[in-house]
N, C-alpha and C positions, 0 to 999 in steps of 0.2 A: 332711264325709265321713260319710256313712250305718254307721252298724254293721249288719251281717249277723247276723239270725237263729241262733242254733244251738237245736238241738231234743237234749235230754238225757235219755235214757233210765234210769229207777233205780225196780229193782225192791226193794221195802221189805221183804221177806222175807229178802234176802241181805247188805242194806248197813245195817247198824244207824249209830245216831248214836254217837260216842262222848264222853261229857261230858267234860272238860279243867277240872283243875283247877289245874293245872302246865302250864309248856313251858320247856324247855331248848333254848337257838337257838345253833346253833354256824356258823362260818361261814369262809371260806378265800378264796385269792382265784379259785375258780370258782363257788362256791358255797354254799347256805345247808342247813341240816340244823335242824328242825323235831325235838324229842323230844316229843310230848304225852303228859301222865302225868295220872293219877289217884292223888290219896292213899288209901292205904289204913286203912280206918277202923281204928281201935285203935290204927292204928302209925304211927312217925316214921318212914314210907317211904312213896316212890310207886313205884306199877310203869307202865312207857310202857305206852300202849295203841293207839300209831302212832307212827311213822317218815317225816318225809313230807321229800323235799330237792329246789330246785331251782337253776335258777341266777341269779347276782346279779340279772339282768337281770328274772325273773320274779318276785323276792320283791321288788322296787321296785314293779314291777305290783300284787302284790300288795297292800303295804302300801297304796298310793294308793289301789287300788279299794276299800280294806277301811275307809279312814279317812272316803272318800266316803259310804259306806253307813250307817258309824254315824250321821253328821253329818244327814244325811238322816233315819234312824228313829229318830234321838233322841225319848224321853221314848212311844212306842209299846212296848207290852207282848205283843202280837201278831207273829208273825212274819209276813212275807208282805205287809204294811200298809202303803201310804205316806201321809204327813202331805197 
């Protein structure tokens, strides 16, 4: 089976990256809840800097496709790079 194209549109003025240095994963039986935090320098605290939640079925997607890609750009410093 062929995957279809998608074309993604993201304007870099409005959607900044945000670095993660923490996640809190909570999860029920509909779904997963995603906290991404950042520590805050000085202090024994992080503040979230995204909220992201889906459902079981999509955060298996995800973990697969996510585990795929590492395995793939292992040992590449570059993003965007394949071996």
């Amino acid at each position: 089976m062929e995957k279809k194209k998608i074309s993604v549109n993201l304007n870099v003025d409005t959607t900044p990256i945000l670095f993660t240095d923490g996640i809190f994963m909570t999860t029920n039986e509909d779904g997963v809840t995603l906290e991404i935090t950042q520590k805050i320098f000085g202090e024994q605290q992080k503040k979230i800097v995204s909220r992201i939640g889906m459902s079981r079925s999509h955060a298996k997607k995800f973990v697969k496709e996510l585990s795929k890609l590492l395995a793939v750009t292992e040992g590449n410093t570059e993003s965007g790079k394949n071996n």
